[in-house]
N, C-alpha and C positions, 0 to 999 in steps of 0.2 A: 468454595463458592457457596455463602449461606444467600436461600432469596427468605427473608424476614419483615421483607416490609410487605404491606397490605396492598404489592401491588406488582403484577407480574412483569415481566422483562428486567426487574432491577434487581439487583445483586451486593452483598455485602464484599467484601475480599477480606481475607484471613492475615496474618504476617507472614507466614508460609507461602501462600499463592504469590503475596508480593514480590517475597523474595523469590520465587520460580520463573513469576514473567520480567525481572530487571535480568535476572541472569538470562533468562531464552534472549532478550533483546539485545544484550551484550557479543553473547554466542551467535546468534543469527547476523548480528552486523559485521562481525568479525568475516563470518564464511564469504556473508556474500560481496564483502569487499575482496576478501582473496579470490575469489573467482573471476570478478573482471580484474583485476590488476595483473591473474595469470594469463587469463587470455590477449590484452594489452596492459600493460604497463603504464600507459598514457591517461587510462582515469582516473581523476580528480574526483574523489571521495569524500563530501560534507553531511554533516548533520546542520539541522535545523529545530527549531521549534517555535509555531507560529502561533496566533491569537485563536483559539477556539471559537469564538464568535466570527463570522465572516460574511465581508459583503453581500447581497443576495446575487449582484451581476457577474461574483464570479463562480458560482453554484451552477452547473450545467440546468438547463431547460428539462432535464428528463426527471428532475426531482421536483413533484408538485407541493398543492398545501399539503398533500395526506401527507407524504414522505417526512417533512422538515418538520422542524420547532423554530417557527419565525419569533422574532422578535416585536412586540407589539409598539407601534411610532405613538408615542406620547404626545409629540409635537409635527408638524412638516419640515423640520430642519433635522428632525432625527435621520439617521444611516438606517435604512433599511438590513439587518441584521438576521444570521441563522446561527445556530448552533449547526457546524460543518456537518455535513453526511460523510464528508470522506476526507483525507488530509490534501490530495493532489490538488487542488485549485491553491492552496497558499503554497505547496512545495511549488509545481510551479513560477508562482508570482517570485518569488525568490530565486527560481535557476535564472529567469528573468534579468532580474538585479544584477546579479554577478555577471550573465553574458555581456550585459549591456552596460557594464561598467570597466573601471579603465585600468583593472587588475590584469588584462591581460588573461582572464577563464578562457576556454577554449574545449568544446565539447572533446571526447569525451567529458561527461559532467556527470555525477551520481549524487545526488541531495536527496535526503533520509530524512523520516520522523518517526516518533513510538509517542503516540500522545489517544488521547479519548475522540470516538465522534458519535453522533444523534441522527437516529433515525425513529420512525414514526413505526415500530416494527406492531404485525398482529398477535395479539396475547397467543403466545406458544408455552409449553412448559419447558421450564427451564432446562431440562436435558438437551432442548436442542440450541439451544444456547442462544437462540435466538433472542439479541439484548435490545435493549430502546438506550442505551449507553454502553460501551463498549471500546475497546482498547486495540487501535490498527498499529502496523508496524510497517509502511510501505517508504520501498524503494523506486525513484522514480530515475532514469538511468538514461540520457539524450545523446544519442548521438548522429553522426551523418547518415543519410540514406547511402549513399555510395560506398560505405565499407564489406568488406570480405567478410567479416565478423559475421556468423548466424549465433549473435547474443544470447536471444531466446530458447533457441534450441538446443545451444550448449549450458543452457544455466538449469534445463530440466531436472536431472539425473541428480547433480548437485545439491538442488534444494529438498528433492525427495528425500535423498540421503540425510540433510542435514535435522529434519523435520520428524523422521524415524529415528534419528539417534536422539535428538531430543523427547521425543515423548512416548519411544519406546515401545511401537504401536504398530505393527505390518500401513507399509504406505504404498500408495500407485499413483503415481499420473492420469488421469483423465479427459478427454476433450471436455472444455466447458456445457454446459446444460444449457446456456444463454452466450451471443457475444455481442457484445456490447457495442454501441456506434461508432466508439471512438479505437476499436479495438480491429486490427488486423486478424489476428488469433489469439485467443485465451486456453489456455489447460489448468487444472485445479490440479492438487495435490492435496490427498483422502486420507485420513485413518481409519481403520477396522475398529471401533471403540468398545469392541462387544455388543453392541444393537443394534450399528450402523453404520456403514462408509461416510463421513463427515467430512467437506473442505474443512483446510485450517487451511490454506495458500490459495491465490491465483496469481499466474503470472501470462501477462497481455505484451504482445507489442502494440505501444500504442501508435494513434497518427495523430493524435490530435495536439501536440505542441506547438504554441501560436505565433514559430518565429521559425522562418527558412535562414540559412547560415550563405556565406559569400565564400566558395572557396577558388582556389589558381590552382591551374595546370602548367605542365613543365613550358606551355607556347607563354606565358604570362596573362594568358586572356582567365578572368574571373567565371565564374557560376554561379549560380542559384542553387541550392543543395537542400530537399528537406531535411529537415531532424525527427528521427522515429527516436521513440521513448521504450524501452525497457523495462514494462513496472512487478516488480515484484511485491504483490500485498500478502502478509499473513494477520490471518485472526489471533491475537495474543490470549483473550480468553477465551476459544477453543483448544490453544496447544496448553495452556494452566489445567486445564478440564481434560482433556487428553490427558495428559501425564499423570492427573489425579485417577483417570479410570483405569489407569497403565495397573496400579499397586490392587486393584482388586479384582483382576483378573488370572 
């Protein structure tokens, strides 16, 4: 990670780091598809990759002008536009798609992205990795409210594991610092970097998935069922950055 330009939060990437965060994201997808498919079998495991630029209305209300990089309207028939803060409004829009199309999906559902997002972050020094562009790797993971399944709780242990074996770093579990609106429970997952305890993970159950499901009971009579979300996000340039402070340690 060289910062070379005249301008804090931006960052070069090496070939090296490249190659560190396509294989962490290979690896990380891997796990945590083996993790729900062992707990059930019944998840449906997609990737996606969606338009970096996106609608303003589907940008949650808690990211203002400071937060975002809007898009400036040229004309009044332009699309109001942002460079994303996060990938889950397009993952979303997409589990969308597929429920509501005539594939026959059926939650469990798990849609994936490893792509860049933009935030409006305040000039920090690059140790703390704090970027105004930067690389997410989030898992968003729906399924019924009425399952046995405690998803989240059993995916903890898991991801810390897999997060230490990757960058090679003492890790812990955490209760979040902040939880978020749309978030039942949040826990980070930390590395010791030598300076610092640093998230590179959070994983939330979310509620905020904008479609309740229809399910039948053995009488034949139907239901209303929320769908809670399973999200797993890791920082991709914090665990490149990690694993690089792993060797000079």
């Amino acid at each position: 990670m060289l910062s070379i330009d005249n301008a804090n939060g931006l960052v070069h990437w090496t070939e090296r780091d490249i190659r560190l965060r396509d294989m962490m994201t290979a690896h990380f997808a891997g796990e945590v598809s083996a993790f729900l498919k062992t707990t059930n079998p019944a998840w449906d495991v997609r990737r996606v990759e969606a338009p970096i630029l996106t609608p303003r209305e589907l940008i949650s209300a808690a990211y203002g002008a400071d937060d975002v990089f809007v898009q400036a309207k040229l004309s009044e028939h332009d699309h109001e536009l942002v460079l994303r803060p996060e990938t889950t409004p397009s993952t979303y829009v997409y589990m969308q798609h597929l429920l509501n199309s005539h594939q026959r999906v059926r939650p469990p559902l798990c849609v994936w992205q490893a792509g860049k997002s933009f935030r409006r972050e305040q000039d920090q020094p690059t140790k703390h990795v704090r970027l105004k562009e930067f690389w997410q790797l989030e898992f968003q993971c729906a399924y019924t409210s009425d399952t046995a399944n405690d998803y989240h709780g059993g995916c903890l242990e898991p991801v810390r594991r897999m997060i230490g074996a990757m960058t090679r770093l003492p890790t812990r579990v955490v209760p979040s610092d902040r939880l978020p609106a749309y978030s039942q429970v949040t826990m980070d997952v930390e590395v010791d970097n030598g300076d610092k305890w640093m998230e590179l993970a959070s994983i939330s159950r979310r509620k905020d998935f904008p479609q309740t499901v229809r399910v039948g009971s053995k009488g034949g009579e139907e239901r209303e069922v929320d769908r809670l979300v399973l999200e797993v996000a890791i920082g991709l340039d914090r665990c490149v950055h990690a694993w690089n402070q792993a060797e000079t340690l």
